[in-house]
Every structure is written in C-alpha cells, then in structure tokens.
C-alpha positions as semicolon CSV with decimal commas, in nm:
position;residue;x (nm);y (nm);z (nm)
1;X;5,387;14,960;10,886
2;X;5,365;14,812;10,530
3;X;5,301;14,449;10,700
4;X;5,380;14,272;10,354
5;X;5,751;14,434;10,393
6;X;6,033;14,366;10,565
7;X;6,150;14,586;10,846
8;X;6,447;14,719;10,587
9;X;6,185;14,792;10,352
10;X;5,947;14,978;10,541
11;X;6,204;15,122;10,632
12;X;6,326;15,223;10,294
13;X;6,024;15,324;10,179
14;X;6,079;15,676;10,373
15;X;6,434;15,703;10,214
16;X;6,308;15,650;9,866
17;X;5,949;15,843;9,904
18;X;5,921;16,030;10,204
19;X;6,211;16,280;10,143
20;X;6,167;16,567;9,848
21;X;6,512;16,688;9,823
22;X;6,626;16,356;9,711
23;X;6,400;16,175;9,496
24;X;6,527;15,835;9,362
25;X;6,386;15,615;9,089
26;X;6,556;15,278;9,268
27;X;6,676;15,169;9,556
28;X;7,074;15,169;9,593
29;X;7,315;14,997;9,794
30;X;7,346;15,301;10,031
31;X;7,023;15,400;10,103
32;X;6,995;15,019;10,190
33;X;7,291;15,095;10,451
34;X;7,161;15,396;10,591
35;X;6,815;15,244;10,627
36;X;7,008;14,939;10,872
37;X;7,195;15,257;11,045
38;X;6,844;15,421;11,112
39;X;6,697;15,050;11,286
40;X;6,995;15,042;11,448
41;X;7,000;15,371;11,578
42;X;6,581;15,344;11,729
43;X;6,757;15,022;11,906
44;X;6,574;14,789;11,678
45;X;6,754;14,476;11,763
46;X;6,531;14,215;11,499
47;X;6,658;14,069;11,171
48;X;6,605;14,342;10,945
49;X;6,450;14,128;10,692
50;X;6,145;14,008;10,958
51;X;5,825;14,079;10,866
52;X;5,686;14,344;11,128
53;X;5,345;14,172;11,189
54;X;5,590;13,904;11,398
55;X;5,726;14,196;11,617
56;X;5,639;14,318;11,973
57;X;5,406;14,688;11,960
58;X;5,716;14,828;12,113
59;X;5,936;14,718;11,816
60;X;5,702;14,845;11,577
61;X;5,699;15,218;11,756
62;X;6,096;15,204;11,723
63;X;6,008;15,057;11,360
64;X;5,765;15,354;11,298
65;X;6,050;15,556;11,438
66;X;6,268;15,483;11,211
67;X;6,025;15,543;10,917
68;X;5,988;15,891;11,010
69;X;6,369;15,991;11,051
70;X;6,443;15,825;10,684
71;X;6,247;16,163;10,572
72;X;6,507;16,366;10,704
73;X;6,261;16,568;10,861
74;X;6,330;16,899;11,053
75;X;6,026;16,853;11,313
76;X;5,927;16,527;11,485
77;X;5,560;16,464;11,643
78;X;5,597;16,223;11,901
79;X;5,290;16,198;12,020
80;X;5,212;15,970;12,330
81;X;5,526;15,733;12,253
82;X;5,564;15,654;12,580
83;X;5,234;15,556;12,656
84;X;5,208;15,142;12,767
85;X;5,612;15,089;12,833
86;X;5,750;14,925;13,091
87;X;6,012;15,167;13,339
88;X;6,317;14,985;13,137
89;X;6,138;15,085;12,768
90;X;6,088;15,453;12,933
91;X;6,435;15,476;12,956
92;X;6,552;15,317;12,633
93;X;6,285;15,515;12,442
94;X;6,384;15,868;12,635
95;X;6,723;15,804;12,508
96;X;6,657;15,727;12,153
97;X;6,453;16,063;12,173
98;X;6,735;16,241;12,316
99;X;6,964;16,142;12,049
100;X;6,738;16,209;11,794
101;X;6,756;16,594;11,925
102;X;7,098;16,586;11,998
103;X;7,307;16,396;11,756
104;X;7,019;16,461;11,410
105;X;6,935;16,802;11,552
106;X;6,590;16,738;11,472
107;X;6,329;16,927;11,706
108;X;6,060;16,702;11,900
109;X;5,707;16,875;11,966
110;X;5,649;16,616;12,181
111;X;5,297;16,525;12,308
112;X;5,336;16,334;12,656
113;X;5,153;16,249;12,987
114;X;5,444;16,051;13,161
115;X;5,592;16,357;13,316
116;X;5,855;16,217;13,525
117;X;6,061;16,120;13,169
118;X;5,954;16,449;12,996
119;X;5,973;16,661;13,253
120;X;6,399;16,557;13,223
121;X;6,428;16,560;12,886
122;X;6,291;16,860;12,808
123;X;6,417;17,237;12,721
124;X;6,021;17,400;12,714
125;X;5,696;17,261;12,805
126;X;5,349;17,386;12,714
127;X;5,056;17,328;12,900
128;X;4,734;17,349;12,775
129;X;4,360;17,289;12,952
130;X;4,093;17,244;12,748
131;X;4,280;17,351;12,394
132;X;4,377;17,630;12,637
133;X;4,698;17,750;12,663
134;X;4,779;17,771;13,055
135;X;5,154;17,775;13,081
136;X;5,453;17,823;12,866
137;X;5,847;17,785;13,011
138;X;6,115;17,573;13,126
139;X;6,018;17,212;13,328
140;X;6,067;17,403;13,688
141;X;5,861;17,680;13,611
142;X;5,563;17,472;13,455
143;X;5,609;17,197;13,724
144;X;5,557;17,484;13,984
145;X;5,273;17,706;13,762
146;X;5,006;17,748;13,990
147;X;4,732;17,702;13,712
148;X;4,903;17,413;13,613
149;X;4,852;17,217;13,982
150;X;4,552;17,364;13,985
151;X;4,430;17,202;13,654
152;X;4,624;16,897;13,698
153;X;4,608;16,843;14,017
154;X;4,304;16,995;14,176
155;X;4,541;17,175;14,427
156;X;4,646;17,537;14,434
C-alpha cells in the first residue's frame, strides 16, 4: 500500500488508475462509495480514513485485496494469501475468496499450500513438481493422484 494514504485512498487509487475501460480525470462521489463497498466487502472492518502503516499484516492483505478488485479485473492471482493466518482468518479469508468467484464472477488462479481450505474451495487443481506439471483435475482426483502422494508425500 501507498502508506502516505488512507485506506479509502489506496483504495481509490485502483478505481481511478488501475481500470482502462473507465478512465477518470477526478475522483467522484461514487467511486468514493464503491471504493467503501469494496473494504467492506474483503471484511475490512478499520476506519476507512486510517493510515494502513497502523493496521495488522492481515488487514493490509484484505486492504491489498481490495486494491486489486477496484480494477475490475477478470483474473485474480492469489498467491500464498493464506500463508501465516490463524484457523479463524482461514475461514474468513476462504470466504471472501469464495465470494469474490461467486458473487464478481472473477476467476482465482490461486497459488496455495494450505490444502485443507483449497482443497474445498476449489473447482480444478494443478499440481506441479519442479515447474513440472504432474496432475491436472478436480480436488478428489488430485488428492488421490498417485504422483501427487508420491511427490508430496514420499508415499505411493
């Protein structure tokens, strides 16, 4: 984040900058609302006008969060955004994740090595060892894959 900003205008900045289709010259009252539905939406429960080098790392991944979706984008990386949460941050960030597919429609290529919350959340998983690709399908078929327990697990 832009630690001489607000939350809101970090925030902002992707609804002003970070979206092609709708380039603005100034910042208007709605984009200002849709930037507090966007914080609101990640679960970002802080004063929208705190600066974010005050906030908790996990408020500034749900801040960072809500930086990417103000670029409207089509694809999401979400790469390791699990890693270092507690169980009851695993399942607040799994849901906001969920939504994010579900109500935005916005695919996740999601990079992940907590398996018990991706492994649920899921519709395809691909497995790769070494850049290589080992396994390609649906949760139950990786989660069985003999190379993958094999790779993963040192079992066959």
């Amino acid at each position: 984040p832009i630690k001489g900003m607000s939350i809101l205008e970090n925030v902002l900045l992707g609804l002003v900058f970070g979206n092609s289709e709708r380039p603005k010259k100034h910042v208007r009252k709605d984009m200002k609302e849709e930037a507090e539905k966007l914080i609101d939406f990640v679960g970002l429960k802080l004063d929208k006008n705190a600066m974010p080098d005050k906030i908790t790392a996990v408020d500034l991944r749900k801040l960072e969060l809500a930086k990417a979706l103000a670029t409207k984008p089509k694809i999401l990386l979400a790469d390791e955004i699990l890693s270092g949460l507690n169980h009851d941050e695993l399942g607040e960030a799994s849901t906001v994740l969920k939504k994010i597919r579900e109500e935005m429609g916005i695919t996740i290529v999601w990079v992940e090595h907590i398996l018990s919350v991706l492994m649920s959340l899921v519709d395809r998983v691909l497995v790769f060892d070494y850049g290589r690709l080992i396994a390609d399908g649906t949760p139950q078929s990786v989660a069985n894959d003999a190379c993958v327990l094999e790779a993963y697990l040192g079992c066959e």
